[in-house]
C-alpha positions as CSV (number, residue, x, y, z in Angstrom):
1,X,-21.6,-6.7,-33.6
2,X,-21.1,-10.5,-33.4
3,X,-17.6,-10.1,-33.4
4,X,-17.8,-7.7,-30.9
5,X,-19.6,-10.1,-28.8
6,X,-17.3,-12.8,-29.4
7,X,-19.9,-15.1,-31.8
8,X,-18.7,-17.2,-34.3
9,X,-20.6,-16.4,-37.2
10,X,-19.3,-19.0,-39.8
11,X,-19.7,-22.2,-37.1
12,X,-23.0,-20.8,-34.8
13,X,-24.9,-19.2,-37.8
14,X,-28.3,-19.7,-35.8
15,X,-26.7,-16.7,-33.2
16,X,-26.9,-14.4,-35.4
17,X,-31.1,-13.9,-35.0
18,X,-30.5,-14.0,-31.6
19,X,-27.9,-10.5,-31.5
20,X,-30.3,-9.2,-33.9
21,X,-33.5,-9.4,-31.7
22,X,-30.8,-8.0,-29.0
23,X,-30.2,-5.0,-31.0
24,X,-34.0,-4.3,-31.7
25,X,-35.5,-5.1,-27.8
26,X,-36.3,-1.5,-26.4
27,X,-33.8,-0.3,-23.7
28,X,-34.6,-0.9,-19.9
29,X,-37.1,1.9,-18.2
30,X,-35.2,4.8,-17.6
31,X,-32.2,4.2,-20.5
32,X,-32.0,6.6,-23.2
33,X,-29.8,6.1,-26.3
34,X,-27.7,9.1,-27.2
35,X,-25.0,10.9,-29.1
36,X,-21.7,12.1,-29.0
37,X,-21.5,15.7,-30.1
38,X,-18.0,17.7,-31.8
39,X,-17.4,18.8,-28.0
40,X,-16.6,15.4,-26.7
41,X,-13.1,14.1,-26.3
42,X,-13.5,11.1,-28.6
43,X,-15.1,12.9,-31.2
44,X,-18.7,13.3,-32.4
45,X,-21.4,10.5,-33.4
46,X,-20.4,7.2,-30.9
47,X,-23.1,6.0,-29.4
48,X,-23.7,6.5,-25.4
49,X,-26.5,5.5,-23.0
50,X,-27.5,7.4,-20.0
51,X,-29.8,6.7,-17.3
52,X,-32.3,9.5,-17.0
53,X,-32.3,10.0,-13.1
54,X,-29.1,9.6,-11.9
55,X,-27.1,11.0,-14.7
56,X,-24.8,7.7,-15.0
57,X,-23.8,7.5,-18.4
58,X,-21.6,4.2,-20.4
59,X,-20.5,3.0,-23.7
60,X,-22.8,-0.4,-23.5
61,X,-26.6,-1.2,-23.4
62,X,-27.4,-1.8,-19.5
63,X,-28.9,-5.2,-20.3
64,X,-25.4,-6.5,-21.9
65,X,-24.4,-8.1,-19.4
66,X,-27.7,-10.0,-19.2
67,X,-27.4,-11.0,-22.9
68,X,-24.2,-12.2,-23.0
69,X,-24.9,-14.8,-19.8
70,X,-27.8,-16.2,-22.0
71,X,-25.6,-16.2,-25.1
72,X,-22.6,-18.2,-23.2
73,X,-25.6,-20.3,-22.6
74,X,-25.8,-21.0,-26.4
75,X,-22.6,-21.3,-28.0
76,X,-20.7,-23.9,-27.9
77,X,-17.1,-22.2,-29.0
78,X,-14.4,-20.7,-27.2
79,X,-15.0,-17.0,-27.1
80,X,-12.7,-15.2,-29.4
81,X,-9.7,-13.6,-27.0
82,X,-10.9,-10.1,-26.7
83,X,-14.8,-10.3,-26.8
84,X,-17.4,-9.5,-25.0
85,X,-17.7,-13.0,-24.3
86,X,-14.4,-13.8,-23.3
87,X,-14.2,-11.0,-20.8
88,X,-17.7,-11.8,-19.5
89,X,-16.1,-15.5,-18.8
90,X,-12.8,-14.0,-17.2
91,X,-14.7,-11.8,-15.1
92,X,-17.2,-15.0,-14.1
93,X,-13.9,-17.0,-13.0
94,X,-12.0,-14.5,-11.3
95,X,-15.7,-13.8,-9.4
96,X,-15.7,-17.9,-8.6
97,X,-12.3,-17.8,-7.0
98,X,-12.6,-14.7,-4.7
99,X,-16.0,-16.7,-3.8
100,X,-14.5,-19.4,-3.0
101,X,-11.5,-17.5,-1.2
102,X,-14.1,-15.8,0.8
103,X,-16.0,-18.9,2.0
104,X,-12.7,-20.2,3.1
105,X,-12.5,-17.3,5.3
106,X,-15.4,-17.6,7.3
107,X,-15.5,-21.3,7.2
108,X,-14.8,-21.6,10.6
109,X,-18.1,-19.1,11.9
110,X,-20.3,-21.3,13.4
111,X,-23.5,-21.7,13.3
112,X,-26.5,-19.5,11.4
113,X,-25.9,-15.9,11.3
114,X,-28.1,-14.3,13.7
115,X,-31.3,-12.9,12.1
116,X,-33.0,-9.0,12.6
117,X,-36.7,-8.3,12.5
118,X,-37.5,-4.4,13.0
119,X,-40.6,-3.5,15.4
120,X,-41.9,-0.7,14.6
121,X,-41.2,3.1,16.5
122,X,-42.5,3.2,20.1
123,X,-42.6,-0.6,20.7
124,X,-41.5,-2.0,23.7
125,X,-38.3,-1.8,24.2
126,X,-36.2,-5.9,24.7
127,X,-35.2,-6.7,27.9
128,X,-32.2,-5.7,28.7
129,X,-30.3,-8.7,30.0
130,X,-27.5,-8.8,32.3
131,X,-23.7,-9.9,31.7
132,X,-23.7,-12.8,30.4
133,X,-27.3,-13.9,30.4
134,X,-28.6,-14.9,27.0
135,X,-31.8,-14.1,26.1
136,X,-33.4,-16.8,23.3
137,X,-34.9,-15.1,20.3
138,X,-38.3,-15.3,19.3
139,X,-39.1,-17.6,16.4
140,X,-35.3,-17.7,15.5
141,X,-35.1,-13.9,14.9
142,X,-33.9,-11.1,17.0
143,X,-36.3,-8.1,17.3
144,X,-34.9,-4.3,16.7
145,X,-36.8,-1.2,17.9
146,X,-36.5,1.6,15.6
147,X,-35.4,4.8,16.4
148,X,-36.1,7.9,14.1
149,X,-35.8,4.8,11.3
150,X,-32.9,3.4,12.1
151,X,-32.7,0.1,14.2
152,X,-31.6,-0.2,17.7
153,X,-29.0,-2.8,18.9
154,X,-29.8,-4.5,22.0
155,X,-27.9,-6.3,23.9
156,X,-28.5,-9.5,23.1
157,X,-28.3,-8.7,19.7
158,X,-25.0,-7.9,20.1
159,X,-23.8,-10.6,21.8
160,X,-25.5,-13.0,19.5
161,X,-23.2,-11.3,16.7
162,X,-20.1,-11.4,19.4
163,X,-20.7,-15.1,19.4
164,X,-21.0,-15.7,15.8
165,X,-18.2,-14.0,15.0
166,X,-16.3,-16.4,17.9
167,X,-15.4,-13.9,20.6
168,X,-17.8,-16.2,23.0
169,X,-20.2,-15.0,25.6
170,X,-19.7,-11.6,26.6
171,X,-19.6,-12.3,30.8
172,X,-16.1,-13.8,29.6
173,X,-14.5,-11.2,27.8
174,X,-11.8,-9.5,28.3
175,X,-11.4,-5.6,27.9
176,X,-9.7,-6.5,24.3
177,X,-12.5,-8.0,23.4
178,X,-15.1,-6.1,24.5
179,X,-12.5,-2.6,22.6
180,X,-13.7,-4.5,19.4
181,X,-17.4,-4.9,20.4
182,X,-18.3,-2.0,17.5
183,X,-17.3,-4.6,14.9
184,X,-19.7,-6.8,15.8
185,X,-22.3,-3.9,16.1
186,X,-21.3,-2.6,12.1
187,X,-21.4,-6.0,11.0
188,X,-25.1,-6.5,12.4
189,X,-26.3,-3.7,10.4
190,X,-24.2,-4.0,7.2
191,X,-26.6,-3.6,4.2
192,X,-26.0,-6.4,1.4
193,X,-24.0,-5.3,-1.0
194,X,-24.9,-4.4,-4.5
195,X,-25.5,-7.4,-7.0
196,X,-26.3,-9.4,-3.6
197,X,-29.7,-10.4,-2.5
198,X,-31.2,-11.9,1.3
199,X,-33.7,-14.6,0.6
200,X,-35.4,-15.7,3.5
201,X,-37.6,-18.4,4.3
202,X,-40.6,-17.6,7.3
203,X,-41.5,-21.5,7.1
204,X,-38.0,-23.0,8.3
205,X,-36.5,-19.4,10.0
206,X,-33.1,-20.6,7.3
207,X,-31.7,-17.6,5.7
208,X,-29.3,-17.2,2.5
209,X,-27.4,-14.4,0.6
210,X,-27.7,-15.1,-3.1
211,X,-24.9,-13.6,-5.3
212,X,-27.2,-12.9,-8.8
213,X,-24.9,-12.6,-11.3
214,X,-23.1,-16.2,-10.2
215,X,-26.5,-17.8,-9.4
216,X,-24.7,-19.1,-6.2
217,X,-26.0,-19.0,-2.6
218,X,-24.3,-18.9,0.9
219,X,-25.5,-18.5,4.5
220,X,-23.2,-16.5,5.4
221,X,-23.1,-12.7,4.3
222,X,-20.9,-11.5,1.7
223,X,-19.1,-8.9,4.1
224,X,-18.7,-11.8,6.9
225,X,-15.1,-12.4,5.9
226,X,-14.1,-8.9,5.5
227,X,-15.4,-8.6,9.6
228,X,-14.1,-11.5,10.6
229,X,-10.6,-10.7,8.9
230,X,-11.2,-7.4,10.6
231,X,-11.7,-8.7,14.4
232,X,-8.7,-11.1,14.0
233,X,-6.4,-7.8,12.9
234,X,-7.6,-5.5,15.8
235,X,-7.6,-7.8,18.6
236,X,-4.0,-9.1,17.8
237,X,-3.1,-5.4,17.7
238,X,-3.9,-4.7,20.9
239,X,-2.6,-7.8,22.5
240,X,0.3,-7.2,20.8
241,X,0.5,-3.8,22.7
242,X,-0.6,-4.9,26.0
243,X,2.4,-7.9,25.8
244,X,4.7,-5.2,24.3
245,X,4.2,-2.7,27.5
246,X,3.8,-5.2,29.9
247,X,7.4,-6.5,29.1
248,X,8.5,-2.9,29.1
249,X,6.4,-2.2,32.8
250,X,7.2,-5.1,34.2
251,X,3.4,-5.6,35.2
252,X,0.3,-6.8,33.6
253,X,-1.2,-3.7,31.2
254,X,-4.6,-3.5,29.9
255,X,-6.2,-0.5,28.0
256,X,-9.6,-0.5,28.6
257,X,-12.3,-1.1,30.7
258,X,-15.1,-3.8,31.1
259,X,-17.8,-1.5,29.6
260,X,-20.2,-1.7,27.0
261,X,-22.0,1.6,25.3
262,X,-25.3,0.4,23.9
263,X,-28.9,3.4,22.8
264,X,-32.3,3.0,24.3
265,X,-34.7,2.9,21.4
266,X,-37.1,5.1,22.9
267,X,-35.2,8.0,23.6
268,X,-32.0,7.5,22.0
269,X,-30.3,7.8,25.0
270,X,-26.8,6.3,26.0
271,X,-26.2,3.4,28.6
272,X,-23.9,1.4,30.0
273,X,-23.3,-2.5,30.9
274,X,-20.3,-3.3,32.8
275,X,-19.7,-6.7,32.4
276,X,-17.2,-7.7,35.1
277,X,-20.0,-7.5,37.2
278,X,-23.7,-9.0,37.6
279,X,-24.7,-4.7,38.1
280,X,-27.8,-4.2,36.4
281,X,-27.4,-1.1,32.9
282,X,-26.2,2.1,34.5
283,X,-28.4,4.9,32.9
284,X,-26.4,7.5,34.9
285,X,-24.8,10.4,33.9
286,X,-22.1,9.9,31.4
287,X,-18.3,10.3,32.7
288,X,-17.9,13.0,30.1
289,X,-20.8,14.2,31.4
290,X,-20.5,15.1,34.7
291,X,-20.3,18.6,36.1
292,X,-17.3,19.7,37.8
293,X,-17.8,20.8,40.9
294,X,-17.7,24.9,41.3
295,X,-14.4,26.0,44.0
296,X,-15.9,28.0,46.8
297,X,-15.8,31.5,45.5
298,X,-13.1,33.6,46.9
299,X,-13.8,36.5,49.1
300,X,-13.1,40.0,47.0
301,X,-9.7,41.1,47.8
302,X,-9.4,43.6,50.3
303,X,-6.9,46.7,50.4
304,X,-3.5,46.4,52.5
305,X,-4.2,48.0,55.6
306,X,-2.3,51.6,55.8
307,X,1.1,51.5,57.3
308,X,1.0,52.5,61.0
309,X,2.3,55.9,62.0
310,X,5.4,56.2,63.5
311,X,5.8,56.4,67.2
312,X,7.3,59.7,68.7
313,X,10.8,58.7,70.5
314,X,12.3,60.4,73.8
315,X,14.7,62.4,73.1
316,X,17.7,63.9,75.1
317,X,18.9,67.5,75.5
């Protein structure tokens, strides 16, 4: 088994204890040890493990992984090619670089990444503000109503994400911009990703994402380049078709309109903001909404009239 793991028994003796006491430590709660019977593909007696409520079953303990960072702790040798070890090191490098590739990415966000505090169901709803008004958050977080559990944006919620994520203040934008407004809306509720952890400190409002298995820490969340990348790709798709059939029209071509979609955390209900205007949150009926109006209804059809007798005629002897 210290081959396996990549341990160099003959010049690290002292490791040896240490993969024993491995081997004998109980498995995590919810781990059971099993197996393989004359049905299975591979044959019968390897061992498995399984974890009891989910079903999951693989070929190594679940606290491996663990191990082997504390044993690359204490050897000093090159990993044999092929080991545990080694692999657990390849897999450690290749995870530095696509960290490092990623903060490159959203080097250029500025600023903290805006912060989201839920109030409970049935609190008061944040005022809504109008285009372009900026509402300051309390004690550097934004508050969230939630709504049968799940949080509300608000406004100014999303337009702090909008300008973290560098489309600007929201009375500026233009109807591409506001198109990709749902980015900014995913982005604000993206969950941290597995193997991830938000660490957050109430004394100085300064918040970091922690990758565990790296030890390493950033203040910007692990999905913020995948966004960013995402924003930069849809809004040069749809300039690139407004430029392509306004050349072809001869006239300036927008799709679009100036209108945002945002919930009311009470009710769930729909409104709008229109932000090429100061107008205040239409809460009116929904264009897709609207009623047609019934056509007058049409008299029954009546019967031709019968067709007139004809007229006796003089005639002569």
């Amino acid at each position: 088994f210290c081959i396996y793991l990549g341990v160099d028994v003959g010049a690290e003796p002292h490791l040896i204890t240490e993969v024993d006491d491995f081997l004998k430590r109980p498995l995590p709660q919810g781990w059971t040890v099993n197996q393989t019977d004359a049905e299975c593909e591979y044959g019968a007696g390897y061992t498995y493990y399984m974890h009891t409520a989910t079903g999951n079953t693989q070929w190594t303990r679940p606290d491996e992984d663990d191990f082997l960072q504390y044993l690359a702790s204490k050897t000093k040798r090159t990993p044999a090619a092929g080991s545990r070890l080694f692999f657990a090191a390849l897999r450690d490098r290749n995870r530095r670089e696509r960290w490092a590739a990623l903060e490159e990415q959203v080097d250029h966000l500025g600023g903290a990444r805006p912060l989201l505090r839920a109030l409970p169901e049935g609190s008061a709803e944040p005022a809504v503000p109008l285009p372009g008004e900026k509402l300051a958050p309390e004690g550097g977080a934004f508050h969230v109503v939630l709504h049968g559990q799940f949080p509300v944006l608000n406004p100014a919620v999303v337009e702090a994400f909008a300008s973290y994520f560098g489309l600007a203040a929201l009375a500026r934008f233009g109807v591409a911009e506001l198109r990709q407004l749902w980015i900014a809306k995913v982005a604000a509720l993206c969950p941290v990703p597995a193997g991830w952890e938000f660490k957050f400190d109430e004394t100085s409002m300064a918040a970091v994402f922690v990758d565990q298995s790296a030890g390493s820490a950033s203040r910007h969340h692990p999905m913020d380049a995948f966004f960013a990348g995402l924003l930069e790709r849809m809004l040069s798709r749809q300039r690139g078709i407004e430029a392509s059939e306004s050349q072809r029209s001869g006239s300036q071509v927008t799709f679009g309109s100036q209108v945002a979609f945002f919930l009311d955390s009470k009710q769930g209900k729909p409104y709008w903001l229109q932000y090429a205007s100061s107008a205040a949150p239409w809460v009116g009926t929904l264009p897709w909404e609207k009623k047609a109006v019934p056509a007058p209804a049409k008299s029954p059809a009546r019967p031709p009239p019968p067709p007139a007798e004809p007229k006796p005629t003089a005639t002569t002897a």
